[in-house]
C-alpha positions in Angstrom: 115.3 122.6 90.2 118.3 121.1 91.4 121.2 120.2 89.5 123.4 117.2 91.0 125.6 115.6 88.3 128.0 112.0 89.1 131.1 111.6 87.2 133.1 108.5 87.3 136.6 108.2 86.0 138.7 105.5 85.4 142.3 105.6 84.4 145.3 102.3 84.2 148.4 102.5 82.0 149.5 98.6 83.1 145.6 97.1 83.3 145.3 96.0 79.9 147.8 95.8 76.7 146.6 100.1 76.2 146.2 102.9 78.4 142.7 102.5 79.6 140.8 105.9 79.8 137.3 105.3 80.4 134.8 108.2 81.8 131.4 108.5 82.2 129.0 111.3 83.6 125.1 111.3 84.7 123.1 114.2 85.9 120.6 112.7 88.6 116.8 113.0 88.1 113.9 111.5 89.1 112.5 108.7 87.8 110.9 109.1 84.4 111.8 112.8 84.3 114.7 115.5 83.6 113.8 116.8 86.7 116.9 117.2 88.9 116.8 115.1 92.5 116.3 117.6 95.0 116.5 115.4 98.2 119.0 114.2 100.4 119.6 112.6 104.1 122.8 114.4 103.6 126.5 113.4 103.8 126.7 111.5 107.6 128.9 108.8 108.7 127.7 105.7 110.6 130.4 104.7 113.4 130.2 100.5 113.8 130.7 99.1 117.3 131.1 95.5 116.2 131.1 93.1 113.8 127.3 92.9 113.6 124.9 93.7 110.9 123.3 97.4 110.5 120.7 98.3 108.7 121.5 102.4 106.7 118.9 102.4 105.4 115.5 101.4 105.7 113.4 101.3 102.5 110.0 101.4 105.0 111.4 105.2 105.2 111.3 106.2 101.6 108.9 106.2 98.7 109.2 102.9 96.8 110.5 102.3 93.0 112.0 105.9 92.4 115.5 107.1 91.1 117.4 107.0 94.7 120.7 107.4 94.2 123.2 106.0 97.3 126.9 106.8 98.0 129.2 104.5 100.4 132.9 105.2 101.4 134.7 103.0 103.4 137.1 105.6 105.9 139.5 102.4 107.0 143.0 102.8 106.5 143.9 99.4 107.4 143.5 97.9 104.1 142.2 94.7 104.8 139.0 96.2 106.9 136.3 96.1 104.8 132.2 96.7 104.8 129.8 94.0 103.2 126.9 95.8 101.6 123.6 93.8 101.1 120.8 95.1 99.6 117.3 93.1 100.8 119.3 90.4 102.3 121.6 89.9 99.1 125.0 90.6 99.3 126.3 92.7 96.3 130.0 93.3 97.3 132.4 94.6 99.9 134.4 98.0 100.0 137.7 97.8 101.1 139.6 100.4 102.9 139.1 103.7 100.9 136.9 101.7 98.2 133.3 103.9 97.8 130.4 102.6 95.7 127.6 104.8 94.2 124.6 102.8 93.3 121.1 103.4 92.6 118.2 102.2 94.9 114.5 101.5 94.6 113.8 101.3 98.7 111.2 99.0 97.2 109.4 97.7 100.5 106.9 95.5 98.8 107.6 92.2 97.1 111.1 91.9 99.3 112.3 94.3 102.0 114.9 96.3 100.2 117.0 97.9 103.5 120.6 98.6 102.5 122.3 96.9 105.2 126.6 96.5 106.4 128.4 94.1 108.2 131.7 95.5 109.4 134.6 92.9 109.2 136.2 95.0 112.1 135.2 96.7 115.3 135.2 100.6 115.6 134.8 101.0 111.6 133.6 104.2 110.1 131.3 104.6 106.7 130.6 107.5 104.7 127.1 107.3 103.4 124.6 109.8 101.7 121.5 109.7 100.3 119.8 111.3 97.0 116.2 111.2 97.4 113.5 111.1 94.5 110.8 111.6 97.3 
């Protein structure tokens, strides 16, 4: 069984009136289960031509309503370059240069399409993406 744990830390001293320390960690199974994920598509990069819409990934390519996990890093360094990230057609935010978002995904293909798609605000943009499959 595979063993893939997420941590997430967050740190301020000047956010609120006290020091904000805030941590939380998750080991990733599949749905329903303590059974560890033990798929991935594996960390790749998608390379953006234009300012069009792409479509990462397609939920026609992966079993519906299970524990998918999905990390996104945005490799900009110009800080106002930024990646919209919809998931079945609704937006849910943007990552701004260096920004990354983990987020869990059903790849539900049934009721509505569920393909996690980008829209680059820039030509030539780069994204970091992987996927952790509960196939």
């Amino acid at each position: 069984m595979a063993t893939t744990t997420a941590q997430l830390v967050l740190t301020s001293t000047d956010l609120l009136s006290d020091s904000l320390s805030l941590s939380a960690i998750a080991t990733l199974t599949t749905a329903g289960s303590s059974t560890g994920l033990t798929g991935t598509e594996g960390l790749g990069r998608k390379k953006t031509a234009n300012t069009s819409e792409y479509t990462l990934l397609a939920a026609a390519d992966h079993t519906d309503d299970k524990a998918h996990k999905v990390y996104l890093k945005n490799l900009s360094t110009t800080a106002a370059e930024y990646f919209e990230i919809q998931v079945g057609g609704t937006v849910v935010g943007r990552i701004y240069a260096g920004d990354w978002a983990f987020l869990p995904w059903s790849a539900d293909s049934t009721g509505t399409n569920c393909d996690i798609d980008i829209t680059p605000s820039a030509s030539n943009m780069t994204l970091e993406y992987m996927l952790f499959t509960d196939e």
